[in-house]
C-alpha positions in Angstrom: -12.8 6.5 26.2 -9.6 5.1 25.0 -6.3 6.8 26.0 -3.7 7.2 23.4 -1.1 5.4 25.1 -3.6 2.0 25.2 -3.5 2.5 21.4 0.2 3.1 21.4 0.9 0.0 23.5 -1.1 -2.8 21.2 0.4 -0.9 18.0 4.5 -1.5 19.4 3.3 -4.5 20.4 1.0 -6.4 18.2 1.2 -3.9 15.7 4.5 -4.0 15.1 5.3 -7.7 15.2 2.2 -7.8 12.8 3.9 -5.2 10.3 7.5 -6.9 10.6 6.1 -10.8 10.2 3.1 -9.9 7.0 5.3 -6.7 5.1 9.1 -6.8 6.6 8.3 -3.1 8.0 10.4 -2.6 11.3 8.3 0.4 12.7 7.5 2.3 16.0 4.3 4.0 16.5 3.3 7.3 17.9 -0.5 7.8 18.6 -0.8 12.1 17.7 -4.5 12.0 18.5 -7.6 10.1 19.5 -10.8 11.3 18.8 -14.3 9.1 19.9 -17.0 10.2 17.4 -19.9 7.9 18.7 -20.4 4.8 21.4 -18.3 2.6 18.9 -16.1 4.6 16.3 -13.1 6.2 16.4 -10.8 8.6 14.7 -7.2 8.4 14.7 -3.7 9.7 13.7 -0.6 8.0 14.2 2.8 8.6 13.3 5.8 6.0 12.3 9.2 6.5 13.3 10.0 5.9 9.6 8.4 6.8 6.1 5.9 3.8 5.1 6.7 3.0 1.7 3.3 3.3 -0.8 3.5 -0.1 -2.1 5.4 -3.4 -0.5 5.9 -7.3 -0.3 4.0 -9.2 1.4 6.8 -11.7 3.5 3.8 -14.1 3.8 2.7 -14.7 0.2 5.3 -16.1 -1.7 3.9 -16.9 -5.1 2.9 -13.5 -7.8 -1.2 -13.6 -6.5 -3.4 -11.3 -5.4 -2.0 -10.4 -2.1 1.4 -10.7 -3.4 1.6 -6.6 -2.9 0.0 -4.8 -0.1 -0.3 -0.5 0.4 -0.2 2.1 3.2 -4.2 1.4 3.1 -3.7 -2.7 4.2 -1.2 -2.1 6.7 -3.9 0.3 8.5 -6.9 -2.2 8.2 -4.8 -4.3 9.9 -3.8 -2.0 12.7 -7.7 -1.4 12.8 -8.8 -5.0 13.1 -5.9 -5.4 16.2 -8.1 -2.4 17.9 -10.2 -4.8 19.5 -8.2 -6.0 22.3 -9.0 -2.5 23.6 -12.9 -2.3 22.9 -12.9 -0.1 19.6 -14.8 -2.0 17.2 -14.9 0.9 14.3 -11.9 3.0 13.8 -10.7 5.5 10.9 -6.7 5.3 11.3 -4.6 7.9 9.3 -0.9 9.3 8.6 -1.3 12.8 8.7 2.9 13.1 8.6 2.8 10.2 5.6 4.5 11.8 2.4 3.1 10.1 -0.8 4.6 10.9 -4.6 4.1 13.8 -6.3 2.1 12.2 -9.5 -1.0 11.3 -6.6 -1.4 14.9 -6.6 -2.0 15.6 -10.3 -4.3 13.8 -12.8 -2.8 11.3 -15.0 -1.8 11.4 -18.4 -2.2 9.2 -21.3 1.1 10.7 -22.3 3.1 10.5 -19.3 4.9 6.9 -20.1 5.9 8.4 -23.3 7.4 11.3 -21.6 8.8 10.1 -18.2 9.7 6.8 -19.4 12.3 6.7 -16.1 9.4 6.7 -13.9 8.4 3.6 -15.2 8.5 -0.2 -16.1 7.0 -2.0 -18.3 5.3 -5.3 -18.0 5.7 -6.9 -21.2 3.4 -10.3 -20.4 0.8 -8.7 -19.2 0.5 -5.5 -21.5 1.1 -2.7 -19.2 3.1 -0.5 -17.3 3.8 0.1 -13.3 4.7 3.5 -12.0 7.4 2.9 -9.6 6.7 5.4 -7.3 2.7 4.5 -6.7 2.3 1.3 -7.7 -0.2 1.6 -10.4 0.1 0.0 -13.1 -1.6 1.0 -16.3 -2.6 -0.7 -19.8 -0.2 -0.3 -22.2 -1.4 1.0 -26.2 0.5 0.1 -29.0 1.7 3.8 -29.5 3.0 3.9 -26.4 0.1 5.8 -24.4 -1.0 4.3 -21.4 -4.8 4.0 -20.3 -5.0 6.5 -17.4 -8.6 5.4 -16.9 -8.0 2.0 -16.3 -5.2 2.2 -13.8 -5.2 0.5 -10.6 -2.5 -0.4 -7.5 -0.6 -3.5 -7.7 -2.0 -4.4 -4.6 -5.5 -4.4 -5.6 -5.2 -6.4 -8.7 -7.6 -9.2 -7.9 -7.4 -10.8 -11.2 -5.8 -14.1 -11.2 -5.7 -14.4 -14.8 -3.6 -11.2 -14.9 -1.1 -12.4 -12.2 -0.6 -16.1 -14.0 0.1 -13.9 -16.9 3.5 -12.8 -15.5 6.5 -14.3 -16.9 9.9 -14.6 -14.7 11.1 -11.2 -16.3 8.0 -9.1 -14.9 8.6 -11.2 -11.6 11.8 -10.3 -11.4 11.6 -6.9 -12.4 8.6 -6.3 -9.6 11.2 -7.8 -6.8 13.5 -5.9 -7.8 11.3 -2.7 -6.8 9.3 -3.8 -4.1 11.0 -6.8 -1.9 
């Protein structure tokens, strides 16, 4: 078994240097449990001394690719893959204590661009919008609805074509948010 504090050490350690050098995050981690469900997996919930924002820059990838943007989700996969230099080769890591915006917890809405307009920008070169607060971005229609079913995080936009698409505005305007 693993102790918590083994998991705590690597994570203020490696952990933290790797979250500083790939994302600019300067945080301290508190392991809240550890829980060993077989020979080889494990849960467990950690805690940052400071909110983790939902979407951020990547420090390491200068140019607008995929990879440019990373979430809460990356940062923990790579917290996971550092869990090796204590023997756990398969481990579920989550943020019970992480708040996440209020929109998550609702379905979207074609409408809601049209009617929270602030919440918003628009990405003129590539057609859609980005909602600030989690990242997505959306298609953009022509009468100003946005294609709820189609939205997907900035961070997981893996097409290139889209990305060469953005023109110095949109680049601007997305470091402006997120850097």
């Amino acid at each position: 078994m693993i102790t918590e504090k083994a998991i705590e050490k690597l994570f203020n350690t490696l952990g933290r240097e790797m979250a500083m050098r790939y994302y600019g995050l300067d945080l301290h981690f508190t392991v809240l449990k550890v829980e060993q469900i077989n020979s080889v997996e494990y849960d467990i919930e950690i805690k940052t001394d400071k909110p983790i924002p939902v979407i951020f820059d990547v420090k390491i990838e200068p140019n607008f690719i995929y990879g440019k943007y990373a979430s809460i989700s990356d940062l923990l996969g790579n917290l996971s893959s550092l869990l090796k230099y204590v023997g756990v080769k398969y481990a579920h890591i989550t943020l019970p204590e992480q708040t996440y915006p209020e929109s998550w917890t609702r379905d979207g809405d074609t409408m809601d661009y049209i009617e929270h307009p602030q919440n918003f920008i628009e990405l003129e070169s590539v057609g859609s919008v980005l909602e600030i607060d989690t990242g997505y971005v959306y298609p953009l229609f022509n009468d100003g609805k946005i294609d709820t079913l189609n939205g997907n995080s900035i961070a997981n936009i893996d097409d290139e074509e889209w990305w060469e698409s953005l023109n110095g505005d949109d680049k601007r305007k997305l470091n402006d948010i997120y850097s």
